[in-house]
C-alpha positions as a Markdown table, in Angstrom:
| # | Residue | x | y | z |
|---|---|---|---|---|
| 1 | Unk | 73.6 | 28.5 | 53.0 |
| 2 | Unk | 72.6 | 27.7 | 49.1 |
| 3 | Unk | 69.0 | 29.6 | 47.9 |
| 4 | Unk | 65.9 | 27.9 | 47.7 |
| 5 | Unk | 65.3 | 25.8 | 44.8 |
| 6 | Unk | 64.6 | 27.5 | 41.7 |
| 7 | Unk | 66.1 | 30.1 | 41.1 |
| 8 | Unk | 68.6 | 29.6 | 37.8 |
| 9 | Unk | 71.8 | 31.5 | 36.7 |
| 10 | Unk | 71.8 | 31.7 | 32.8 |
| 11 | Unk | 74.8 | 32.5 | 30.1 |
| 12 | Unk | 76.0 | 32.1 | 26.7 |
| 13 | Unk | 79.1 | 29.5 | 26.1 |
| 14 | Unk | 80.5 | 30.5 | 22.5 |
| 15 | Unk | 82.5 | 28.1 | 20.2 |
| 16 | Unk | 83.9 | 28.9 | 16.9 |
| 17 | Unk | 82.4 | 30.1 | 13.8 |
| 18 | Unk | 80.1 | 32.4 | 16.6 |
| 19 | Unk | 78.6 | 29.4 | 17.3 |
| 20 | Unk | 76.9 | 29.5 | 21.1 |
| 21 | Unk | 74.9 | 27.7 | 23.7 |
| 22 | Unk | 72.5 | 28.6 | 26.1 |
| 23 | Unk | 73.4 | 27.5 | 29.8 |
| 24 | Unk | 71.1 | 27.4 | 33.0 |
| 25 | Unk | 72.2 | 26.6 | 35.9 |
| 26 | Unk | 69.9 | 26.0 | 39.0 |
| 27 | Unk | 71.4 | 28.2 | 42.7 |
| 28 | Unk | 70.4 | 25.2 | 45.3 |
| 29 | Unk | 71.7 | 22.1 | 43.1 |
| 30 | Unk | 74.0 | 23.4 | 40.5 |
| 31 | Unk | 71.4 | 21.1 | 38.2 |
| 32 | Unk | 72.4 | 21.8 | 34.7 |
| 33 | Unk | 70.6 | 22.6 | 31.6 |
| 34 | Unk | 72.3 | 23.5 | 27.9 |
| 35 | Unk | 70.2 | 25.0 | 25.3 |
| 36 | Unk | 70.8 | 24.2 | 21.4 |
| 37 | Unk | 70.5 | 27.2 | 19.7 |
| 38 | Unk | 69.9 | 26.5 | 16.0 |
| 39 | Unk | 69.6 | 29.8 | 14.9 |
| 40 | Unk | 72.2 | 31.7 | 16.4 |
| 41 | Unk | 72.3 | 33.5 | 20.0 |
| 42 | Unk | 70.2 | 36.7 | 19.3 |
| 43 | Unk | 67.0 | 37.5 | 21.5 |
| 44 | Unk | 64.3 | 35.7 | 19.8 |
| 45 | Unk | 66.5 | 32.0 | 19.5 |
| 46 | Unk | 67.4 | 32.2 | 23.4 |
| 47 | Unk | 63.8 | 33.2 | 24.4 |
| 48 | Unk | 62.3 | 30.7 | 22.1 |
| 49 | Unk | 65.0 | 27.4 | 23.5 |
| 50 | Unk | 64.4 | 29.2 | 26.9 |
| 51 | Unk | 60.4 | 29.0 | 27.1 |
| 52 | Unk | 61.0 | 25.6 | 25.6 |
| 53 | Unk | 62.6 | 24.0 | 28.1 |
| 54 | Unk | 61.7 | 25.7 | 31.1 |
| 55 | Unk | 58.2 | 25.0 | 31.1 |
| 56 | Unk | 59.7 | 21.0 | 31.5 |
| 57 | Unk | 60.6 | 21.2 | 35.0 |
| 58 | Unk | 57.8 | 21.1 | 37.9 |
| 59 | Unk | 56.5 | 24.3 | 38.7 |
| 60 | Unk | 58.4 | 25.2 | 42.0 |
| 61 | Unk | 61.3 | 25.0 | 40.6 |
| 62 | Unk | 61.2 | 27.3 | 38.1 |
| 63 | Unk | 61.1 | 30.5 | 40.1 |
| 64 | Unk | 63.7 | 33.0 | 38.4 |
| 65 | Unk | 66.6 | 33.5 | 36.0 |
| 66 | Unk | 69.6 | 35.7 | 36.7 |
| 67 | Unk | 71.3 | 36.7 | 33.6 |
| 68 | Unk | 74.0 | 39.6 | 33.1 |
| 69 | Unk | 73.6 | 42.5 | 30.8 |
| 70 | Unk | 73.8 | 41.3 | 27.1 |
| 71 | Unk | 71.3 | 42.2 | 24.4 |
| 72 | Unk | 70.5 | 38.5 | 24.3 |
| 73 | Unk | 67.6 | 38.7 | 26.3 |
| 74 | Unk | 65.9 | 42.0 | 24.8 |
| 75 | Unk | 62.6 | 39.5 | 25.0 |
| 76 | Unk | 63.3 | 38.9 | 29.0 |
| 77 | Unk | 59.6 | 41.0 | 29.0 |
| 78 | Unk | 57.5 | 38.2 | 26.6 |
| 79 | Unk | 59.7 | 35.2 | 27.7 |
| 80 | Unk | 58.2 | 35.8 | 31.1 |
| 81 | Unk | 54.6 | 36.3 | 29.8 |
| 82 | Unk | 55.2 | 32.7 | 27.8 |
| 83 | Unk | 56.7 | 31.0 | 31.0 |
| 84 | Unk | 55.8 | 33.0 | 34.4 |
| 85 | Unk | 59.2 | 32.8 | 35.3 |
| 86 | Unk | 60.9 | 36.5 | 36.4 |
| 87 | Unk | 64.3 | 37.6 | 34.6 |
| 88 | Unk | 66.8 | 39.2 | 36.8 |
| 89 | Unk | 69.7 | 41.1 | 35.6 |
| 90 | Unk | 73.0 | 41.7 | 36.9 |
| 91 | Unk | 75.1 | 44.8 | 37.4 |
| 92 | Unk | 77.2 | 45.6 | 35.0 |
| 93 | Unk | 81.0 | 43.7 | 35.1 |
| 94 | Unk | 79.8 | 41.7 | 38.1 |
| 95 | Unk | 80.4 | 37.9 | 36.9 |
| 96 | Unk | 80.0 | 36.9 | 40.9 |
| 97 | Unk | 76.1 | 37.7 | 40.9 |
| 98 | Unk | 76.3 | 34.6 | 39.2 |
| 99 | Unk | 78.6 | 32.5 | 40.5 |
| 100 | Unk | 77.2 | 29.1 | 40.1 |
| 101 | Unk | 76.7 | 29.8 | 36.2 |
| 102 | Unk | 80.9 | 31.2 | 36.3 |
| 103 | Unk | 81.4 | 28.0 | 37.7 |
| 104 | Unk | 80.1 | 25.9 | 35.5 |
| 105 | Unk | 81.2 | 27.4 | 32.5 |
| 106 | Unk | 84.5 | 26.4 | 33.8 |
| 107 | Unk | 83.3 | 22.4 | 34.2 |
| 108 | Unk | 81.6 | 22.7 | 31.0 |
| 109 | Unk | 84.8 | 23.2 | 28.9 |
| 110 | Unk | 86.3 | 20.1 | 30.3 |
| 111 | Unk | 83.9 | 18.8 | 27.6 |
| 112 | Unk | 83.2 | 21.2 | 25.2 |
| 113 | Unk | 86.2 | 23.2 | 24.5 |
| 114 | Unk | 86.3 | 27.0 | 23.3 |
| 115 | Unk | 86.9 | 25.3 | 19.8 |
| 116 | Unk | 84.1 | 23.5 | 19.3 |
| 117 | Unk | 82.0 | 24.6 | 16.3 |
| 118 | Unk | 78.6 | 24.0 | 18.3 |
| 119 | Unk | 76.5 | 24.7 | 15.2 |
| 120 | Unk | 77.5 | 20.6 | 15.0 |
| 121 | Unk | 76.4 | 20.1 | 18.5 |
| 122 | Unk | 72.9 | 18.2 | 18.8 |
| 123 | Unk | 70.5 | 18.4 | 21.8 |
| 124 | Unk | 71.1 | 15.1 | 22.8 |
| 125 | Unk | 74.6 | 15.6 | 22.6 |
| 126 | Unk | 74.3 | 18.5 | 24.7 |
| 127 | Unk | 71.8 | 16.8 | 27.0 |
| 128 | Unk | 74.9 | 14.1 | 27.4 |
| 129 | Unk | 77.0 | 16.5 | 28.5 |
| 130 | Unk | 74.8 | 18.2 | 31.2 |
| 131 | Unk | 74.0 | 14.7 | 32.3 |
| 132 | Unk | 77.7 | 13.9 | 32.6 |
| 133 | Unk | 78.0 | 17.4 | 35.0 |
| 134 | Unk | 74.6 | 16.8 | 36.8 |
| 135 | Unk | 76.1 | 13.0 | 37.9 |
| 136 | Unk | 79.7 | 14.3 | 39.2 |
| 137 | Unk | 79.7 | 14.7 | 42.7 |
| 138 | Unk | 80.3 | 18.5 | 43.7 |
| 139 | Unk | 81.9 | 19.7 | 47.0 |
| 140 | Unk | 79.3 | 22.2 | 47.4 |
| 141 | Unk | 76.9 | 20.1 | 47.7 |
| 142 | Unk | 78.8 | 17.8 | 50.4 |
| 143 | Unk | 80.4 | 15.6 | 47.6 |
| 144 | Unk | 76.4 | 14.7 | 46.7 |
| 145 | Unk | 75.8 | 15.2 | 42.5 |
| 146 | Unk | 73.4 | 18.0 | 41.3 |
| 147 | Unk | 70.8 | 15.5 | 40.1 |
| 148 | Unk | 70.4 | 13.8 | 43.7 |
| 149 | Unk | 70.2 | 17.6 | 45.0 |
| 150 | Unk | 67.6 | 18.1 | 42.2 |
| 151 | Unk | 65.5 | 15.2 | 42.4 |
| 152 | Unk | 65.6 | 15.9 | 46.6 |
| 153 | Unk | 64.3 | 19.4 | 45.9 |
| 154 | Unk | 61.6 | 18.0 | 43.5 |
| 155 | Unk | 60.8 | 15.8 | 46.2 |
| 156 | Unk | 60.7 | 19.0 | 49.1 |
| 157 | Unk | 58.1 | 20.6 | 46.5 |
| 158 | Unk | 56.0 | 17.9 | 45.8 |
């Protein structure tokens, strides 16, 4: 049984040049969000693309994040002040207490390889990307695509 819509897995991807980009990716649906980061991956740039975006889906679904143990989210504490939404960490070495984000990551370098300087990524470009991975049917979800799993849970919260 999946979790109730929600609750997000989040990571850095890393290119070349120490380049990175910021991935969420929602438990029920396995919808998919990447985060430009313009000025590098430290705390501050992923809280700031974090509380950004988040605030752009509905309410109900945007619940938690579950993020493992880097000091990329030192502002975990004001980033849910700015947003409401509760960080959750994971033990140490345990990539399977996120297992949809491990996932992904996988899917995502189908089209972004570990090359990629992503400093020469654009939102949009990204946004392209995650709405090429939200539109491909998944057999977790009974062959049905993470955007039809998302818009159906938008729907159940409405």
């Amino acid at each position: 049984m999946r979790a109730d819509p929600g609750h997000w897995e989040g990571d850095l991807s890393f290119g070349r040049k120490k380049t990175a980009m910021g991935i969420l990716v929602e438990r029920h649906c396995r919808y998919v969000l990447l985060l430009k980061l313009p000025n590098g991956y430290g705390a501050e740039s992923i809280r700031k693309a974090m509380t950004e975006r988040m605030p752009t889906l509905p309410a109900p679904l945007r619940r938690s994040v579950t993020w493992d143990q880097g000091k990329e989210m030192a502002q975990h504490v004001e980033f849910t002040v700015d947003t409401g939404v509760q960080i959750y960490f994971c033990d140490p070495k345990s990539p399977w207490q996120r297992g949809s984000n491990e996932n992904t990551n996988g899917l995502l370098r189908q089209y972004v390889p570990n090359s990629a300087d992503l400093s020469q990524c654009s939102q949009r470009e990204l946004d392209a990307v995650a709405r090429s991975l939200n539109t491909r049917p998944r057999p977790t979800l009974d062959w049905m695509t993470p955007s039809k799993a998302f818009a159906d849970a938008v729907a159940l919260t409405a």
